[in-house]
Legacy VTK file of the C-alpha trace (Angstrom):
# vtk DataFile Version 3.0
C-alpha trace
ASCII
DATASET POLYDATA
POINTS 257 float
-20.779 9.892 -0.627
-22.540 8.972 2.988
-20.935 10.986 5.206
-20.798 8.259 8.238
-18.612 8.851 11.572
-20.267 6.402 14.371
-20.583 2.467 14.216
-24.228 1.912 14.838
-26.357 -0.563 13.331
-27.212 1.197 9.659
-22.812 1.677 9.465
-22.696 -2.058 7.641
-25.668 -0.909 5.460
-23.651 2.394 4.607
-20.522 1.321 4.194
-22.196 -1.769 1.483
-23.516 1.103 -0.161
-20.186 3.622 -0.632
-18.699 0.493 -3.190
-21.488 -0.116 -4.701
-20.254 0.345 -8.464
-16.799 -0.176 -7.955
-15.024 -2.892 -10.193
-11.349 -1.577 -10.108
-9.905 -2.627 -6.379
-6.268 -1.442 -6.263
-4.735 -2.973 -3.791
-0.773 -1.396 -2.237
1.778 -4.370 -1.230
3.554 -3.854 1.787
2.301 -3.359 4.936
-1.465 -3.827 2.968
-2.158 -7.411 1.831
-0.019 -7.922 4.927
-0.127 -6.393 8.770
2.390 -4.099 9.079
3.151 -5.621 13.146
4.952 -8.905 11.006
7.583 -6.459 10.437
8.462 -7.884 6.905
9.428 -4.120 5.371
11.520 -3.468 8.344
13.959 -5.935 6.850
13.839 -3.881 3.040
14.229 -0.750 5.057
17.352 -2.049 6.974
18.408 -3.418 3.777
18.230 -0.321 2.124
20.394 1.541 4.629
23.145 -1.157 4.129
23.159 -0.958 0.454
23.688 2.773 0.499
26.506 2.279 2.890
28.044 -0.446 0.876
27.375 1.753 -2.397
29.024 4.935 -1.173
31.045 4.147 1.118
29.382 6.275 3.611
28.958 5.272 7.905
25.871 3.759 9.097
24.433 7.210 10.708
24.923 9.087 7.527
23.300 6.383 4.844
20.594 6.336 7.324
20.297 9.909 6.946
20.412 9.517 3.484
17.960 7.034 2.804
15.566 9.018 4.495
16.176 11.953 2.543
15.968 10.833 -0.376
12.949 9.345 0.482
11.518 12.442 1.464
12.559 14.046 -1.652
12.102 11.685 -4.212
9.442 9.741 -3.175
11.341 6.779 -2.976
14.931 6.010 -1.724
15.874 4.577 -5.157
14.469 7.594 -7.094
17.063 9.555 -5.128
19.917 6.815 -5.954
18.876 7.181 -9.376
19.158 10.989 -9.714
21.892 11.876 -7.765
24.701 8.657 -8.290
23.599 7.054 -11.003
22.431 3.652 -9.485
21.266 0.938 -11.716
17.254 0.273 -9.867
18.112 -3.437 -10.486
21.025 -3.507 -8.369
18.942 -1.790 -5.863
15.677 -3.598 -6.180
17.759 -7.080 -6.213
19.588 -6.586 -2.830
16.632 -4.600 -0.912
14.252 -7.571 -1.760
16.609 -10.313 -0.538
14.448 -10.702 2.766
13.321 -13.748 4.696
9.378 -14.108 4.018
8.406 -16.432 6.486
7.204 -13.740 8.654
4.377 -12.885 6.584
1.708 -15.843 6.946
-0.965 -17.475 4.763
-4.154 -15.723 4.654
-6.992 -18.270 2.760
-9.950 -15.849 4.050
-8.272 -12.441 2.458
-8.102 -14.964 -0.465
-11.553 -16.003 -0.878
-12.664 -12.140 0.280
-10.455 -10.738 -2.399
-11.538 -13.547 -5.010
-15.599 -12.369 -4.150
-14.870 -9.146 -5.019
-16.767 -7.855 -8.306
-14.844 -7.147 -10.873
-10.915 -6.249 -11.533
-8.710 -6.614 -8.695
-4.551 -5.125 -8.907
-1.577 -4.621 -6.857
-0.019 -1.186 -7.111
3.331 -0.954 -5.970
6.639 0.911 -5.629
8.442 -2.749 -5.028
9.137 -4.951 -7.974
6.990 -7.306 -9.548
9.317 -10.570 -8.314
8.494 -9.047 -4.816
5.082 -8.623 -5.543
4.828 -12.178 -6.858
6.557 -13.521 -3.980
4.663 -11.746 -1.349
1.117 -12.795 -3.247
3.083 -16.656 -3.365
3.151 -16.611 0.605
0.312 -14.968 1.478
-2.093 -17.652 -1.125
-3.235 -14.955 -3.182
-1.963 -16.782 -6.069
-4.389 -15.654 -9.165
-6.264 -13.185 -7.239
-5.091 -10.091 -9.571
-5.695 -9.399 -12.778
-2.413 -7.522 -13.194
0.474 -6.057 -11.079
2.069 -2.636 -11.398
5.151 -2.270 -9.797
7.786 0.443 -9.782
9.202 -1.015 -13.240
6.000 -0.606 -14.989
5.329 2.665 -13.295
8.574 3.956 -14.966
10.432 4.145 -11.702
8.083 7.393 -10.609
6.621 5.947 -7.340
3.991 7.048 -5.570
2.575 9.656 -4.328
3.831 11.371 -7.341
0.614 12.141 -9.813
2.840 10.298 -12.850
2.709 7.106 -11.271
-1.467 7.044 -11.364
-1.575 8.583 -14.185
0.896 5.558 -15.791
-1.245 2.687 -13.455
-4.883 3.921 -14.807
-3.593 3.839 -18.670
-1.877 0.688 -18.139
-5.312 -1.036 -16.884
-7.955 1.283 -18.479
-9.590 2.260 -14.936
-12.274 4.612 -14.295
-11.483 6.020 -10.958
-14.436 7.067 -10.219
-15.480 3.141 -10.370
-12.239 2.278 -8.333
-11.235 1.749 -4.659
-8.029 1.850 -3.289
-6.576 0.483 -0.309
-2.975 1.645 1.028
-0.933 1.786 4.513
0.784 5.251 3.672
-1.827 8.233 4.080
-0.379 10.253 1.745
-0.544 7.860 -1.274
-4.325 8.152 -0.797
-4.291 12.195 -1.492
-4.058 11.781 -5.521
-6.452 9.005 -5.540
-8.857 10.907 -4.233
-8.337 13.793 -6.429
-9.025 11.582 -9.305
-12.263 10.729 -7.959
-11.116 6.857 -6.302
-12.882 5.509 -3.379
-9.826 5.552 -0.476
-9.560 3.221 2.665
-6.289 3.450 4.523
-5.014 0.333 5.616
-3.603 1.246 9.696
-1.772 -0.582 12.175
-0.049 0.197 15.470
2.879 -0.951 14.303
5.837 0.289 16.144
7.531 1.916 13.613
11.166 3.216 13.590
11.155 6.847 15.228
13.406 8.505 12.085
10.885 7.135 9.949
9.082 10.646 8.201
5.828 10.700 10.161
3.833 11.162 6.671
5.821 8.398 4.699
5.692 5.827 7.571
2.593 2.600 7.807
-0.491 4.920 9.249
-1.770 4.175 13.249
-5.385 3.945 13.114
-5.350 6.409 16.083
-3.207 8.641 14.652
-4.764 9.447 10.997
-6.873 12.817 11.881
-9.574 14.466 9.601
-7.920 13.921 6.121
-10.328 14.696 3.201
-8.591 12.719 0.845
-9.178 9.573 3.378
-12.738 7.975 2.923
-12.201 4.979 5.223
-10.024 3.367 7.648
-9.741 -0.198 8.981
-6.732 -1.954 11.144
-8.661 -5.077 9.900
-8.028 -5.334 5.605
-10.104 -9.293 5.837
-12.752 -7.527 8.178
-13.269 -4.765 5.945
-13.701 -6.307 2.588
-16.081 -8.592 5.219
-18.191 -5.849 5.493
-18.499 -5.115 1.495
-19.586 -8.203 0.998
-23.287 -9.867 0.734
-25.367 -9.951 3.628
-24.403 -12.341 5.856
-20.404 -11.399 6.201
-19.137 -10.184 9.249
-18.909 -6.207 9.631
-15.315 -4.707 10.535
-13.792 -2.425 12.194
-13.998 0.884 10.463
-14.005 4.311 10.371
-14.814 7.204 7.767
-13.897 10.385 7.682
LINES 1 258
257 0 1 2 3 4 5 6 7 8 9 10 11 12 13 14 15 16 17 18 19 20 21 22 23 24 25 26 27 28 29 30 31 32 33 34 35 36 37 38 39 40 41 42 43 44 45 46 47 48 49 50 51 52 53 54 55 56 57 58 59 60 61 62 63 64 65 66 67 68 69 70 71 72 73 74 75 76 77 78 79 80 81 82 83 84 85 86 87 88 89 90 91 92 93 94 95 96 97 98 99 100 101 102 103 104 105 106 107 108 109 110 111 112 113 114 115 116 117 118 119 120 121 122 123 124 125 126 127 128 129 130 131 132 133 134 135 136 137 138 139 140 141 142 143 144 145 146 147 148 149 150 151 152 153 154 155 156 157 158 159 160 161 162 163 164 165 166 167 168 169 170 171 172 173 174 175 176 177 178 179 180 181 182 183 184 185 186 187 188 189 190 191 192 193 194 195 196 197 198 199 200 201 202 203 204 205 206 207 208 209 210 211 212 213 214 215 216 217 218 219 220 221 222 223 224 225 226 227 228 229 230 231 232 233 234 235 236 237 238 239 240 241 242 243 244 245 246 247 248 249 250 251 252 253 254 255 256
């Protein structure tokens, strides 16, 4: 792959070239179709903390703790509710996606960008499909994806863990190495890679809650660093799939590592 670390006026040419082929785009949910500064997660992750804290009867420091713990450790905070108290996921997923979307707003160009796109085009998720479908609902992505994977489909393994990919490519027959995939979390980019899928990390600036795990939280475009595993990075997800397009589209902000 083009090995491209300076805007200058062959980067648009370039960066055209690096997807050429691709006809799987995998596209995360939260804090991806969506900027992360709308703060929409914010409310699942408070959520989260109050539903362990109703759940186990444990004080608001402590299910904090918790929740971050598990998320650590698990992958996800439900994966840990799962293994170690025996939650049912759909009394978790229920309450944690009872949020008020009218932060997130409509977005007609990532529409049309996404709807341009040769090809497949999926959301991969560790939320649940009514989530998904809602999000997509605001946003006026409405019959942009072919399919959506969520957590339930994934068999509750979330990413990063390799089972979840492996699940997500049988369930939709892709060829990574003819697949891109765009996320906010760094780390859920490592295994992609590995399989051989074109990677662009979705950043923000974001201020994003300081117990947050620094390598599980929505990635700051100035903050990424020389990850392999990380082919591309944009603050700009509308921009970026600009600059894939035809001649003629606007270029965007990007970097590659």
């Amino acid at each position: 792959m083009p090995d491209i670390r300076h805007q200058d006026a062959h980067a648009g040419v370039a960066l055209k070239a690096a997807f050429e082929g691709i006809d799987h785009w995998i596209f995360d949910l939260d804090n991806t179709l969506y900027p992360a500064e709308c703060n929409l997660f914010r409310q699942i992750d408070a959520r989260m903390a109050s539903f362990i804290e109703a759940r186990l009867g444990l004080g608001a420091p402590e299910s904090r703790r918790l929740q971050k713990d598990y998320y650590v450790r698990y992958g996800t905070t439900l994966n840990g509710l799962m293994h170690e108290h025996d939650v049912p996921p759909e009394d978790f997923l229920s309450f944690v996606h009872d949020i008020d979307l009218s932060v997130v707003a409509r977005n007609d160009r990532l529409a049309a960008l996404i709807g341009d796109l040769p090809g497949r085009k999926f959301v991969f998720t560790n939320g649940t499909l009514a989530h998904a479908e809602n999000v997509i609902d605001r946003l006026g992505l409405d019959g942009a994806f072919d399919d959506i994977v969520d957590i339930v489909a994934s068999g509750y393994a979330p990413k990063p863990h390799g089972t979840a990919y492996r699940r997500f490519i049988d369930r939709v027959g892709a060829l990574p190495e003819k697949s891109a995939m765009f996320e906010d979390i760094a780390i859920n980019l490592q295994e992609p890679s590995f399989l051989g899928m074109r990677t662009v990390l979705v950043a923000s600036e974001a201020d994003w809650m300081a117990d947050e795990p620094s390598d599980r939280r929505p990635a700051r475009k100035s903050h990424v660093g020389e990850l392999d595993y990380i082919h591309h990075v944009t603050d700009d997800l509308a921009a970026f799939l600009g600059g894939i397009a035809p001649a003629g589209a606007e270029e965007p902000e990007w970097r590659q590592t």
